[in-house]
C-alpha positions as CSV (number, residue, x, y, z in Angstrom):
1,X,-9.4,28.5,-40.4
2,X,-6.0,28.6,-38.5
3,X,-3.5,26.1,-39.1
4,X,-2.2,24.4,-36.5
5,X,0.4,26.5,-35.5
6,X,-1.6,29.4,-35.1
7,X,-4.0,26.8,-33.1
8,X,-1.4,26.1,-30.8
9,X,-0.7,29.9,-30.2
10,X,-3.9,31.0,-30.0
11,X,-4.9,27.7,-27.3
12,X,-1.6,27.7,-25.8
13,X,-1.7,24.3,-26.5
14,X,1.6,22.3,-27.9
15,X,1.5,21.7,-31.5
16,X,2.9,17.4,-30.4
17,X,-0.4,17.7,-27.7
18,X,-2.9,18.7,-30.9
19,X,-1.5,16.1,-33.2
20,X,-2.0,13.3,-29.5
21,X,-5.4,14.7,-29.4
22,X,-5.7,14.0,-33.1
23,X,-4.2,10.6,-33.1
24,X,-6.9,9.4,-30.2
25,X,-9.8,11.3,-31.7
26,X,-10.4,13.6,-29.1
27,X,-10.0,16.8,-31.6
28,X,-10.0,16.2,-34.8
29,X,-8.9,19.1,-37.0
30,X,-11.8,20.6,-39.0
31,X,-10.0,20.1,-42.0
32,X,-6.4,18.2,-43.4
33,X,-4.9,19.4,-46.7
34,X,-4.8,16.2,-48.5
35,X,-1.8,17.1,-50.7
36,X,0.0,18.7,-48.1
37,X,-1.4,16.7,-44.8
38,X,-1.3,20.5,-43.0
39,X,-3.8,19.9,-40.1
40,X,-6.4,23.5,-40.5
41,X,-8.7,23.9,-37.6
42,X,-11.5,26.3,-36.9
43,X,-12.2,29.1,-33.9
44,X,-15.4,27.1,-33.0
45,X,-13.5,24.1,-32.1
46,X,-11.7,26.2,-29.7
47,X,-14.9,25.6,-27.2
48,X,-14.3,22.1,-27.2
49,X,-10.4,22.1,-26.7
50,X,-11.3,24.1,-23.3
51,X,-13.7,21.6,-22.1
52,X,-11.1,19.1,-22.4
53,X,-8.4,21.1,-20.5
54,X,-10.9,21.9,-18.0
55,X,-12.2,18.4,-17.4
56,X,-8.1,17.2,-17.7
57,X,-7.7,19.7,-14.9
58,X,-10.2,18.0,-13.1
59,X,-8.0,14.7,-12.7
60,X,-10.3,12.9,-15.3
61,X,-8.3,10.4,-18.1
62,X,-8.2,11.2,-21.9
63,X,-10.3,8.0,-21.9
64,X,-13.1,9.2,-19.5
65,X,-13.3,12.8,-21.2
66,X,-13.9,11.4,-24.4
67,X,-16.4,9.6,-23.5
68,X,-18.1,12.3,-21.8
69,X,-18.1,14.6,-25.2
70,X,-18.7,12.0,-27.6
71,X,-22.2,11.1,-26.0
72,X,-25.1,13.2,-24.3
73,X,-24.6,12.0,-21.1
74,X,-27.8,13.1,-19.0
75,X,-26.9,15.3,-16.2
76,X,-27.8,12.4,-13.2
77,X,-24.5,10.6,-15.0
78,X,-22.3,13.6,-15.1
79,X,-22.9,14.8,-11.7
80,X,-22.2,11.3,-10.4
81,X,-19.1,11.3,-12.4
82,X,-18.2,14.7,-10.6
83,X,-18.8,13.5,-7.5
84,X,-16.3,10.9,-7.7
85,X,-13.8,12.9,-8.8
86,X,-14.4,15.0,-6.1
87,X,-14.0,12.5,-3.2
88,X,-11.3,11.3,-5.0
89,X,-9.5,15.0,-4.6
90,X,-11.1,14.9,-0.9
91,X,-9.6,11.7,0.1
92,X,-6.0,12.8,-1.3
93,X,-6.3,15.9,0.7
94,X,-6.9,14.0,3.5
95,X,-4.0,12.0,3.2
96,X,-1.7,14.6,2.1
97,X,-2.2,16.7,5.3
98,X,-2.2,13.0,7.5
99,X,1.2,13.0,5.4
100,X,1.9,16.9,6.5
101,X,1.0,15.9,10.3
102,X,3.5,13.2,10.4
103,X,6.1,15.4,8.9
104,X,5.7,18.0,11.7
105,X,5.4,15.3,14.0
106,X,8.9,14.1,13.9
107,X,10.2,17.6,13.2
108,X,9.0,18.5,16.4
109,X,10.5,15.5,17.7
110,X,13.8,16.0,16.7
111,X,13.8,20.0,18.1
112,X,12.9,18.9,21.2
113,X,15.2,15.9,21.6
114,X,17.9,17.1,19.6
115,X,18.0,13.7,18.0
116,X,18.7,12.3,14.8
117,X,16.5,10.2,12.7
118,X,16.3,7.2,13.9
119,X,17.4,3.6,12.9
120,X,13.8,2.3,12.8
121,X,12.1,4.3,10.0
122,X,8.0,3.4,10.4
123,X,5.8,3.2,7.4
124,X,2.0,1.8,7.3
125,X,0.9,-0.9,4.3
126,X,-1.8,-2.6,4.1
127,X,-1.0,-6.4,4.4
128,X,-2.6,-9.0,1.9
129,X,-4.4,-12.0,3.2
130,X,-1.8,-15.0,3.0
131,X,-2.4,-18.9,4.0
132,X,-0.5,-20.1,6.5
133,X,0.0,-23.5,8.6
134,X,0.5,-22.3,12.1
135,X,0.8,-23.6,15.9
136,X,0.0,-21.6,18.7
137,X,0.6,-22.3,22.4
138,X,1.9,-21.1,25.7
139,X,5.0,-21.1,25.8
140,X,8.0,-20.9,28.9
141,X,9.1,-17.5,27.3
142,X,10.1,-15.6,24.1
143,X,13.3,-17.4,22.9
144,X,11.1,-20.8,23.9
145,X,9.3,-20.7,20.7
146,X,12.1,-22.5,19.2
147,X,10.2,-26.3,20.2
148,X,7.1,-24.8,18.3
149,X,8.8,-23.9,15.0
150,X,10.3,-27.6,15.1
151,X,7.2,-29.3,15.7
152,X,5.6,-26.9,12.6
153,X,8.9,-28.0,10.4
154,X,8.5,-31.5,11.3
155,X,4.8,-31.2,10.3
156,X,5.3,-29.4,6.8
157,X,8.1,-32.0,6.2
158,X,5.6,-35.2,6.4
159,X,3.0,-33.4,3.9
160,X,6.1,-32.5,1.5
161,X,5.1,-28.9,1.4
162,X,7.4,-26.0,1.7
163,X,6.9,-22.6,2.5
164,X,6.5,-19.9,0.1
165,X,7.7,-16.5,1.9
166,X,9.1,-15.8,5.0
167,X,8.1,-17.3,8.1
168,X,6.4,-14.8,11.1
169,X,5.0,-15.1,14.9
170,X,2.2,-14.1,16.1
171,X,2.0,-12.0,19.7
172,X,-1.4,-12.9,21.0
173,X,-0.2,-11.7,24.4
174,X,-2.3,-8.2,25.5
175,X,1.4,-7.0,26.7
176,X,4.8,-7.6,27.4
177,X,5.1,-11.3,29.6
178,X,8.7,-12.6,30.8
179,X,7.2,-15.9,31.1
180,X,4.1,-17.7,29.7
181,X,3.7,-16.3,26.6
182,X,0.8,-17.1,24.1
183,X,3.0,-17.4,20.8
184,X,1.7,-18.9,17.8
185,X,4.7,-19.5,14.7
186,X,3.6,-20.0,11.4
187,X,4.5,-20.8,7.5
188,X,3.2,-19.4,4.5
189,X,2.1,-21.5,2.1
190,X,0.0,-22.0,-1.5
191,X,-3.2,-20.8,-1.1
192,X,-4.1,-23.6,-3.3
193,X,-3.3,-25.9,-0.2
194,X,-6.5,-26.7,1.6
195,X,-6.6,-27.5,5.1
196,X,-8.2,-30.8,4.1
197,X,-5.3,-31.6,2.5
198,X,-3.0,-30.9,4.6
199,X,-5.1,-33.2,7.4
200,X,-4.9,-30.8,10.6
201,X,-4.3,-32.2,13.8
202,X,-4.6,-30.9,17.4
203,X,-1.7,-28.9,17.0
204,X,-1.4,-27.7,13.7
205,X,-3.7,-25.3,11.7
206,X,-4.1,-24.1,8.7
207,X,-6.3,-21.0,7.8
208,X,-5.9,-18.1,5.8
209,X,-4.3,-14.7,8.2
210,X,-6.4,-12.0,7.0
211,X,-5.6,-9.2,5.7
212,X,-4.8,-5.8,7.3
213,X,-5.8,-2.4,6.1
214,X,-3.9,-0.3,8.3
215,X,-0.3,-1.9,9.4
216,X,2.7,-0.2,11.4
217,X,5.9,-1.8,9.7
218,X,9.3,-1.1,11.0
219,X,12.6,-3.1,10.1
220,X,15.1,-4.3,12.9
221,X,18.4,-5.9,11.6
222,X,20.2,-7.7,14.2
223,X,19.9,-10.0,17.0
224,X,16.6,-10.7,17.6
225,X,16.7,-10.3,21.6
226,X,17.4,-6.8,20.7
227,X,14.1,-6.5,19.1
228,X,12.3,-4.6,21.9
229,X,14.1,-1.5,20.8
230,X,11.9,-2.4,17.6
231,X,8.7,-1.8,19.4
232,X,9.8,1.2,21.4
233,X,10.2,2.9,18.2
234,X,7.1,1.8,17.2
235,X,5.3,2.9,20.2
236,X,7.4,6.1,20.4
237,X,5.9,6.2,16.6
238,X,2.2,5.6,17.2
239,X,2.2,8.1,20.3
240,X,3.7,11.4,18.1
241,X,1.7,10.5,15.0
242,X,-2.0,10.2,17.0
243,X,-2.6,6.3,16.5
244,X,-2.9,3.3,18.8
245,X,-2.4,-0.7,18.7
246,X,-5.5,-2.4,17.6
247,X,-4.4,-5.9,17.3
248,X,-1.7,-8.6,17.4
249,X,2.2,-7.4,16.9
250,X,3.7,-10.3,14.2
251,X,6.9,-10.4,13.4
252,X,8.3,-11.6,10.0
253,X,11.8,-13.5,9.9
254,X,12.7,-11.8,6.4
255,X,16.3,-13.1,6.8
256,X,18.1,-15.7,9.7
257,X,21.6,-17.1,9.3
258,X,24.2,-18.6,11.6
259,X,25.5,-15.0,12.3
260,X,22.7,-13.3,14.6
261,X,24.3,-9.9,13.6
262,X,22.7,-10.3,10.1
263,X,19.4,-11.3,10.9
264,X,16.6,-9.1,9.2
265,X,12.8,-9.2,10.8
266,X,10.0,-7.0,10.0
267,X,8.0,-6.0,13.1
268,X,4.1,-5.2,12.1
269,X,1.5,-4.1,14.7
270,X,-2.3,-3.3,13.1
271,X,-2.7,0.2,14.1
272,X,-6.1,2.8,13.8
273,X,-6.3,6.4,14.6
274,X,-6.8,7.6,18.0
């Protein structure tokens, strides 16, 4: 038998990793001295502390690999179990070389533009599903949607409910418009608020927005008739990086105040790959 020192050297495993190992009952030494507590283990259990590194290798948890050597899992199970793990480390490739594609992307666009990185860094989230109370409805032009967030404030107001994040507008236009535009503002609110509740009316509605998997996100700080730069570095964005618009732009007021040169908004556009 080796003690555990010479079971570290020999595995090239840490002594602190054996003792872990121990401590979760994943390998337990073949033997402890009980006067002296020295940890003796044997050459045969050597097999078993290179299954573990090999399935740890493998991306599986401490938790999963005990599992699999503590019971005689039939071979259906454990090639399923592979299989998983393997379009788990198929699905990270493929989203480290989208990642390596975006990189060389804006490298390229900086070589050939001689430009800096610009103001409007782009990322993609996937957005939650939030309840909102919203009013949509053609309006004169972009800075008319003022009237609209009124009425929706007057509204919220009579039913005593408040928002509970920031407030966004919905483009449902299919371009730019100077005038006419189909605009519709909205609140978040509880998503224990039911639209009974709240007694819609003609104007106002309240849904749930539903969630988006795949969401271009860039952050404009300023004015927010200077927003249109936003979107040009967001279509300047989704034209290097291979993806295209696939819905309804919102934007989301994430801070307004008196001085316009402090205002924050988050512009989002659902985006897929071309």
């Amino acid at each position: 038998m080796f003690k555990i020192g010479d079971f570290s050297k020999l595995s090239q495993v840490s002594i602190k990793t054996l003792r872990y190992y121990d401590e979760i009952g994943l390998l337990r030494p073949s033997e402890i001295d009980r006067f002296t507590g020295y940890r003796y283990y044997t050459a045969s259990q050597l097999s078993r502390l290179n299954r573990i590194l090999l399935l740890k290798d493998l991306g599986l948890s401490l938790d999963q690999i005990g599992r699999l050597l503590e019971s005689d899992l039939p071979p259906a199970q454990l090639r399923g179990m592979l299989k998983l793990r393997q379009a788990e480390i198929e699905r990270s490739i493929e989203e480290e070389e989208a990642r390596l594609a975006r990189v060389a992307a804006l490298l390229n666009h900086i070589e050939q533009e001689n430009a800096s990185m610009s103001k409007y860094d782009v990322v993609i989230k996937k957005i939650a599903p939030v309840r909102i109370a919203s009013i949509r409805d053609v309006v004169a032009n972009y800075n008319a949607q003022g009237e609209l967030w009124g009425e929706l404030g007057t509204y919220l107001a009579q039913h005593n409910v408040k928002a509970v994040a920031p407030c966004l507008t919905i483009d449902h236009n299919e371009g730019y418009k100077e005038r006419d535009v189909d605009l519709e503002v909205c609140e978040v609110i509880d998503a224990a608020l039911s639209p009974a509740a709240l007694a819609e009316t003609s104007r106002v509605r309240v849904y749930d927005l539903p969630a988006v998997e795949q969401m271009a996100c860039t952050v404009h700080h300023g004015p927010f008739p200077q927003l249109s730069q936003g979107y040009q570095a967001l279509m300047q964005w989704a034209e290097i990086n291979g993806y295209r618009f696939c819905g309804s732009s919102r934007e989301v007021y994430l801070q307004v105040g008196p001085d316009e040169s402090s205002n924050v908004a988050e512009i989002q556009i659902p985006v897929e790959k071309a």
